[in-house]
C-alpha positions in Angstrom: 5.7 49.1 21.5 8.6 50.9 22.0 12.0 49.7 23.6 13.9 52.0 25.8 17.6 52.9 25.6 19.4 55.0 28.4 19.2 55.3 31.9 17.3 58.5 32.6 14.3 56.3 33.8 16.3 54.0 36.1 15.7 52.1 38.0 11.8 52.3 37.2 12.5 51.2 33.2 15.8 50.0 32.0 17.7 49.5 28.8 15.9 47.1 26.7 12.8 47.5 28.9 9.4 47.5 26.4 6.8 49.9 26.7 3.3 50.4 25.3 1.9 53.5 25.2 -1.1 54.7 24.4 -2.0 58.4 22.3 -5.2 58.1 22.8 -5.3 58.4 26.6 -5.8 61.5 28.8 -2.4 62.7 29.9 -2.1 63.8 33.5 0.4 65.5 35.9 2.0 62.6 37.2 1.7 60.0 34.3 4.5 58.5 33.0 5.1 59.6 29.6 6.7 59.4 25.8 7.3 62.5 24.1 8.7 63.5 20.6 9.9 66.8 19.7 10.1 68.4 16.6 13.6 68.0 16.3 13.1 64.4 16.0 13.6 63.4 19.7 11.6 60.8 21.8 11.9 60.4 25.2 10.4 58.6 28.1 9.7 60.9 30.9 7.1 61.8 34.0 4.8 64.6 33.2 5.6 67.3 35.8 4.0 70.4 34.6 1.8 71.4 31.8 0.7 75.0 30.7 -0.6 76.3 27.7 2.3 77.3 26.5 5.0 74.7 28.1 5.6 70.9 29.6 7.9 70.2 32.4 9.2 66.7 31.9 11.1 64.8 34.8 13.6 62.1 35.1 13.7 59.3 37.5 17.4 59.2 37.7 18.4 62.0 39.4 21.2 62.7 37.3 19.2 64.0 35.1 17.7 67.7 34.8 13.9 68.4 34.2 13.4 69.4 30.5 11.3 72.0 29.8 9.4 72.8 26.3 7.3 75.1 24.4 4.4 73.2 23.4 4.8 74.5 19.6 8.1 72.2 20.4 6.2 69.1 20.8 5.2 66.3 17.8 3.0 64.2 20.0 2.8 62.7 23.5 0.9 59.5 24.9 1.2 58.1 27.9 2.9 54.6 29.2 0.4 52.5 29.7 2.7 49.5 30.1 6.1 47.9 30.7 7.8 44.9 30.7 10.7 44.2 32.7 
């Protein structure tokens, strides 16, 4: 389980919300997902897009710009698979 910190997801998960997620599921355009880069950072976020080569990840809060990375750029990624709030 993780525990979420920031707002980028509001008002769908909150600060302090828990989350399970799962890295053995099939991740699909749509799903709502936790991603950790390379550089060491993890973020909750809705898959958008997916290439060979790059993932589009959204925000709910619209304040926030998609983020866009080069696969190579990515650790891991599992989907949400629950949330308590």
């Amino acid at each position: 389980a993780l525990e979420i910190s920031g707002d980028s997801m509001e008002p769908l998960y909150r600060e302090g919300d828990r989350i399970v997620v799962s890295p053995t599921e099939q991740v699909r355009r749509g799903d709502r997902v936790v991603v950790k880069t390379t550089d060491g950072e993890v973020m909750a976020k809705i898959l958008h897009r997916q290439s060979a080569r790059q993932i589009e990840l959204h925000s709910v809060n619209p304040a926030y710009e998609p983020r866009i990375f080069d696969i190579g750029d990515i650790e891991w990624m599992a989907r949400i698979i629950w949330a308590s709030q």
